[in-house]
C-alpha positions in Angstrom: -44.2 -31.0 61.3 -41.5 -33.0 62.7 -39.4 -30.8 65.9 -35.5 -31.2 66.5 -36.2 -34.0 68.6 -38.1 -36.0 66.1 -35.3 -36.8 64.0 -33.1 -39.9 63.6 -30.1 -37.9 64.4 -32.0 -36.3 67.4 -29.4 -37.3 70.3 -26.6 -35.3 67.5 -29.2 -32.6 67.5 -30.2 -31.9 70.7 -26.4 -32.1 72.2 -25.3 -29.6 68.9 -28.3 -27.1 70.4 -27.5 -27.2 73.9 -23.6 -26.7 72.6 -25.0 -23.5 71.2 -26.5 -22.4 74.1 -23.3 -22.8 76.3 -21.7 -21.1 73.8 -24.0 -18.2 73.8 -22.5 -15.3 76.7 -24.7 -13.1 75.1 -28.0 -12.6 72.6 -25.9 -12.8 69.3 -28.0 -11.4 66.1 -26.9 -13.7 63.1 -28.6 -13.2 59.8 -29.3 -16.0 57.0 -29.2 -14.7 53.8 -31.0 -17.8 52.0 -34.7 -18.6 52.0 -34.0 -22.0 52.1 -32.3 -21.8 55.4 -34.5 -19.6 56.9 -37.4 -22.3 55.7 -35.3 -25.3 57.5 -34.6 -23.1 60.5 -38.4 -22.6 61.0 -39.3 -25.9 59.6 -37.0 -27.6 62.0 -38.1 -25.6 65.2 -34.1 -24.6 65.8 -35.1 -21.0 65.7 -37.4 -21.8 68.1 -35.4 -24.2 70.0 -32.5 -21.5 69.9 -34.8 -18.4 70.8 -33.5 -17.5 74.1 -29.7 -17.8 73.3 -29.5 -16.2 69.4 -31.6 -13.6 67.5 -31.9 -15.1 63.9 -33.1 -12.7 61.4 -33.8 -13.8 57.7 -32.6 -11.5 54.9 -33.1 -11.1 51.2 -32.6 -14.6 50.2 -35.5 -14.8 47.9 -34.6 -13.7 44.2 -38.3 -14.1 43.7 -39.1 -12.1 46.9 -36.6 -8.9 45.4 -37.6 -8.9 41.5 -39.5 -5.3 41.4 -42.2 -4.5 40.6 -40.9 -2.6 37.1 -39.8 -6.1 36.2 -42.9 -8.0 36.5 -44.7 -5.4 34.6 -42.6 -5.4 31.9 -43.5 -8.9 32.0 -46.4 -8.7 31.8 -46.4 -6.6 29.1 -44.9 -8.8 26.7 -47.4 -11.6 27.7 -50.1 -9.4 26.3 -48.2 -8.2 23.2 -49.6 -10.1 19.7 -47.3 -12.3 18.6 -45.2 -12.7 21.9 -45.0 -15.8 24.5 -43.8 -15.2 27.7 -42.0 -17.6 29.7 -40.9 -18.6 33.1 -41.0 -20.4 36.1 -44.3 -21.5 37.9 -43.1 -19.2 41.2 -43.1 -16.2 39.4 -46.5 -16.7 38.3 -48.1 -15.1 41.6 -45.8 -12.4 42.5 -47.6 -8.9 42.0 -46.5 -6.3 40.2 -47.7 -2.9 39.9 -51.1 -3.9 37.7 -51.0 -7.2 39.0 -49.7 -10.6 38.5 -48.5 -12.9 35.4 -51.5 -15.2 36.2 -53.8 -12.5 35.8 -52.0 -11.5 32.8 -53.0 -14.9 31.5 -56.9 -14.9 33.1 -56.7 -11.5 30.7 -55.1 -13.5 27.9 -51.9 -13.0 28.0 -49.9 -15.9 26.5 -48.0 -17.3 30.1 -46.3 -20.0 29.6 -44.5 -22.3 32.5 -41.4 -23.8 32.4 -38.5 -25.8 34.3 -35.9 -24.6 32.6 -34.5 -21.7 30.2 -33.3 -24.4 27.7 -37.2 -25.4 27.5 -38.3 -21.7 26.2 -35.1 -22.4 23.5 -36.9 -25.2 23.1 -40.3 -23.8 22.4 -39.0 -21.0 20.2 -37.1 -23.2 17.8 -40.5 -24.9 17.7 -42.6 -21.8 17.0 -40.6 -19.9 15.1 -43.4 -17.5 14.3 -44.0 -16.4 17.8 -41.5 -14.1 19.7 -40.7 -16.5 23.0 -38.9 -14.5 26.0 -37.8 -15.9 28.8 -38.4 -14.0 32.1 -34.6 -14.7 34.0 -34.7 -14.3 38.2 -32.4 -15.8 40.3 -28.8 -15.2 42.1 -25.7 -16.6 40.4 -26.8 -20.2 41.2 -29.6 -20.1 38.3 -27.4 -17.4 35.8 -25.1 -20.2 34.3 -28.3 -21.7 33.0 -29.5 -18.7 31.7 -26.4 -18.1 29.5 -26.2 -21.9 28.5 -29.9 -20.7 27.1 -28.1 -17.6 25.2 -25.3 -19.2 23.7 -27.8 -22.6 22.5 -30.0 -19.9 21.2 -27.1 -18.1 19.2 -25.7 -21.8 18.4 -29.1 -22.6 16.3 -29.4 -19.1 15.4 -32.8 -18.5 16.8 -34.6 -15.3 15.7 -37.3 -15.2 18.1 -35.7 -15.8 21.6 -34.7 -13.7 24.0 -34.7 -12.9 27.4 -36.0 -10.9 30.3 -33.0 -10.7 33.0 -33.3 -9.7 36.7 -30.6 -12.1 37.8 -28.6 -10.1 41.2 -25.5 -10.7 43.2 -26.3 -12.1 46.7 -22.4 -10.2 48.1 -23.6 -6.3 47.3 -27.2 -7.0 49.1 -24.9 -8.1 51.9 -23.0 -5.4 51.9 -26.0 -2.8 52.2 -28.2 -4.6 55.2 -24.1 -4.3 57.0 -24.6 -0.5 56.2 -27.4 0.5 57.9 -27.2 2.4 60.4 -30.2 1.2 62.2 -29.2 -2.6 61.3 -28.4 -4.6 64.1 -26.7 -8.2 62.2 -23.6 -9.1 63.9 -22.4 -12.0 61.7 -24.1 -14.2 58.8 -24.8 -17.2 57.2 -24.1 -17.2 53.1 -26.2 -19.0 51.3 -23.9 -22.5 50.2 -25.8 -22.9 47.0 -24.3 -19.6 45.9 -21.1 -20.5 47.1 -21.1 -23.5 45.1 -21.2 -21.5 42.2 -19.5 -17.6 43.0 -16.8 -19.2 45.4 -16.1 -17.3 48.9 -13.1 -15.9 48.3 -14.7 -12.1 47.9 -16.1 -12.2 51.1 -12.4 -11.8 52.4 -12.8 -8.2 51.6 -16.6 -8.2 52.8 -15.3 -9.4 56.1 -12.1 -6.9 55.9 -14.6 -3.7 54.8 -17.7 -4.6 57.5 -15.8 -6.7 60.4 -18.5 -9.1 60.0 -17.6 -12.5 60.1 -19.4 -14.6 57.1 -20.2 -18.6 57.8 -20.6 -20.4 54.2 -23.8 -22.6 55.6 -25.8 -25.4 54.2 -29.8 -26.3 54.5 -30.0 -29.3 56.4 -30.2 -28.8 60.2 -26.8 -30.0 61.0 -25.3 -27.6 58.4 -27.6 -25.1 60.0 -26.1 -26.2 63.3 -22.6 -26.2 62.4 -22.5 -22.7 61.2 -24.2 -21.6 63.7 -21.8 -22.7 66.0 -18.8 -21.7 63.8 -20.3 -18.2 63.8 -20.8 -17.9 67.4 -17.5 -19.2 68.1 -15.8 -16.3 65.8 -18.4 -13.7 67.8 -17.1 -14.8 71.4 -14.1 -14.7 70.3 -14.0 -11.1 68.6 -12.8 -12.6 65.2 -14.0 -11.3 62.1 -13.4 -13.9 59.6 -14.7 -16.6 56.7 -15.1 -20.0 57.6 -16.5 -22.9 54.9 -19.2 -25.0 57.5 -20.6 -26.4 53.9 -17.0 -27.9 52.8 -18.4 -31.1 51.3 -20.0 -28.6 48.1 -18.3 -25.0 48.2 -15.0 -24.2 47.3 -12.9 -21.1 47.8 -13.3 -21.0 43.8 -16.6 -22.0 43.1 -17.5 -23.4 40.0 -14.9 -22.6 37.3 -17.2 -23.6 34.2 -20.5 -21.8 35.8 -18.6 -18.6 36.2 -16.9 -18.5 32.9 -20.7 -19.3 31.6 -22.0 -16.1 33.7 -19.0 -13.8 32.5 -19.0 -14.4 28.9 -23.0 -13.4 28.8 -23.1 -11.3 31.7 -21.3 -8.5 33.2 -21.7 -6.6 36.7 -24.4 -4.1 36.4 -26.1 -1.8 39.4 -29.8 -3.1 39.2 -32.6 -2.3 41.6 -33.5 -5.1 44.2 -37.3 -4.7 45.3 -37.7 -3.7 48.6 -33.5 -2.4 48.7 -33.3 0.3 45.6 -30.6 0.2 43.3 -27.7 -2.0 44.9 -24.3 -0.8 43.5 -23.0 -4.3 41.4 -26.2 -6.1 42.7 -27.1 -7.9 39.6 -25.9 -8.9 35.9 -26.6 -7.8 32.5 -26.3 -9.0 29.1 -23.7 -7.9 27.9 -23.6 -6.0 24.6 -22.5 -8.3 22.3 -25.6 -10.2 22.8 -28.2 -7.7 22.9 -29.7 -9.5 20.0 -31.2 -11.4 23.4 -31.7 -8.9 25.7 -35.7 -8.0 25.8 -34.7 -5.0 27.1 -33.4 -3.7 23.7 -35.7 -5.8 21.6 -38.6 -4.5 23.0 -37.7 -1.2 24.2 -38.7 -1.9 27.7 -38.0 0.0 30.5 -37.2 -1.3 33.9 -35.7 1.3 35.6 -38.6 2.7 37.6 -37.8 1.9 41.2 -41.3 2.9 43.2 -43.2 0.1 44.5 -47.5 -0.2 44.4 -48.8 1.8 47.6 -49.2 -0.7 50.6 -49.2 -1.5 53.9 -46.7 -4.2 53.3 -43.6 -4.4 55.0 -41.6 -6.7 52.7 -38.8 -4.2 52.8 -38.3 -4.2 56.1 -38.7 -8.2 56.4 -36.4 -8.3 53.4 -33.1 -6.3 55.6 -34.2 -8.4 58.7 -35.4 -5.0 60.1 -38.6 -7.0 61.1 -39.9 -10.2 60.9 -43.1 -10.8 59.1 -45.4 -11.6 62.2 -44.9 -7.7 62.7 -46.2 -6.4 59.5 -49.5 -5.1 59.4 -50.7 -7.2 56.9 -49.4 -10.9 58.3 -51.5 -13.5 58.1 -54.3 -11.1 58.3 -55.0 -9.5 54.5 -51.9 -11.0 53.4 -51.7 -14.3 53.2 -50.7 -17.7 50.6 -53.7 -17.5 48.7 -54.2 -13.4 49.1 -50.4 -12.3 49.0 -49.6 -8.8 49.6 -45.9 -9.3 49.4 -43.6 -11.3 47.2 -42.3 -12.6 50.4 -45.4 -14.3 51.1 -45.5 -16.0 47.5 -42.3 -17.3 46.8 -41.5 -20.6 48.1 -38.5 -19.6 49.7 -40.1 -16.2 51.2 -39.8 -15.3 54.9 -43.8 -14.8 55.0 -44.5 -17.8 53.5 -42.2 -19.4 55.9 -44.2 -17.7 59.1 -46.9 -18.3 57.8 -46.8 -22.2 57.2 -45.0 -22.8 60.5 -46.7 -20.3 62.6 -49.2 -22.4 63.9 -47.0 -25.4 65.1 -45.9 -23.0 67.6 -42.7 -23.2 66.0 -42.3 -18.9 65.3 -41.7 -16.5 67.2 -41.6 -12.7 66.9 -38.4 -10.6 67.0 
């Protein structure tokens, strides 16, 4: 694993980190809200390089990490329906539901099928148009727009047998319950850009107005890292709560027009349970009506609602709202681990265990 100081821009790096430190009058608590940058900030050795000035915690990022347990089972229950296919991306594959995981689904027989995109299970049902195919949908509103492209193709060809599982949630609402707590301790935070790139910033406005938390749009790399940082420290010294763009060169204060006309004419605002959160007013999407001939939900008569997670010592709640980090659950590294996940955080590629876990060693993590 390379440090800060390995890189080719290490002279850039090492001056933007000791900036940060000056900076710093006090311990600030900033929270990332993407796994990605809490995999580069571990990765990268700047939370480590950063320890003694900032307090980084690493919040529900992970769409994978919050899909409950309800959802997987439902899952899984259409894999081992007669007749049915079920469909979705290889990370999803390990997460454990209530009775298990979709791979053990399949080692039962369960028809599990991977793919790289939605437009592949529209594929594979115009293909087989004998089988029911369903495509299990996760993701913020980065991965939605391809997920009603996949809709509307379906409709276009006037497929019979598609449809789709949907647990796609709002990164904003999550947000705005981790600044509720009353026991939560985040002073400012980086939003994920890749959202951005899509949503637009413009709503955090009122975030910022509602919680006096200032918001720093933030890349992955670990000058964009860097560069919020700094921006968000800078509004913290300063006592200004306010939105700054540090990922300029991608997000824009409207997003992506086309996406988000994509996501509103399939979708519409729903409350939806995040796993590890509850039900998160606004926190996810759902297909709207007029195309319930591709909600699973309604095809199938499944029910998602149940919000009580499998009995555990886990603590991916907790990691989750940045309430711990994962070295302090129970479990870390211990029982739970990659190969023998307790957690969806230590599954997902973009979890906060996983992240721990794979950069632990180096030297590079440290415990809140």
């Amino acid at each position: 694993m390379k440090h800060v100081d390995e890189y080719r821009d290490s002279a850039a790096i090492a001056a933007a980190l000791e900036h940060i430190r000056r900076m710093c009058s006090r311990r600030w608590v900033i929270m990332d809200v993407c796994g990605g940058q809490t995999h580069a900030l571990l990765k990268h050795g700047l939370e480590s390089a950063l320890e003694e000035s900032l307090e980084l915690l690493h919040g529900p990022g992970c769409p994978v990490c919050v899909t409950p347990a309800a959802v997987l089972d439902a899952a899984t229950t259409l894999s081992l329906t007669p007749g049915v296919a079920l469909c979705s991306f290889g990370d999803m594959l390990r997460v454990p539901g209530s009775g298990g995981s979709l791979l053990q689904a399949r080692a039962r027989g369960g028809d599990v099928r991977t793919v790289y995109s939605p437009l592949d299970a529209v594929a594979l049902a115009a293909k087989q148009p004998d089988r029911e195919i369903v495509f299990l949908a996760v993701g913020f509103e980065t991965t939605a727009p391809a997920t009603a492209l996949a809709i509307l193709q379906a409709r276009e060809l006037g497929l019979q047998n598609f449809s789709v599982l949907a647990h796609h949630v709002c990164v904003e609402p999550a947000m705005r319950q981790i600044a509720a707590d009353p026991v939560g301790r985040v002073q400012a935070f980086l939003a994920a850009g890749h959202v951005c790139t899509v949503t637009g910033y413009e709503t955090y406005h009122a975030f910022v107005h509602d919680t006096g938390l200032p918001v720093v749009v933030t890349g992955f790399e670990p000058v964009d890292l860097l560069r919020g940082l700094s921006v968000c420290i800078d509004l913290l010294e300063t006592e200004r709560a306010d939105v700054v763009n540090a990922y300029d060169r991608c997000a824009r204060p409207e997003g992506n027009p086309h996406a988000r006309r994509l996501i509103e004419s399939v979708f519409q605002v729903a409350d939806v349970p995040w796993r590890g959160l509850g039900v998160i007013p606004s926190g996810g999407l759902a297909i709207r009506p007029a195309f319930s001939a591709y909600d699973a939900r309604r095809r199938f008569g499944l029910d998602t609602t149940n919000t009580n997670e499998p009995e555990s010592e886990c603590q991916a709640g907790a990691v989750l709202t940045g309430r711990i980090k994962p070295p302090a659950c129970p479990l870390f590294g211990t029982t739970c681990t990659p190969d023998t996940p307790a957690g969806a955080p230590m599954v997902s590629s973009e979890g906060a265990c996983a992240a721990y876990f794979a950069y632990a060693l180096s030297g590079e993590v440290t415990d809140a």
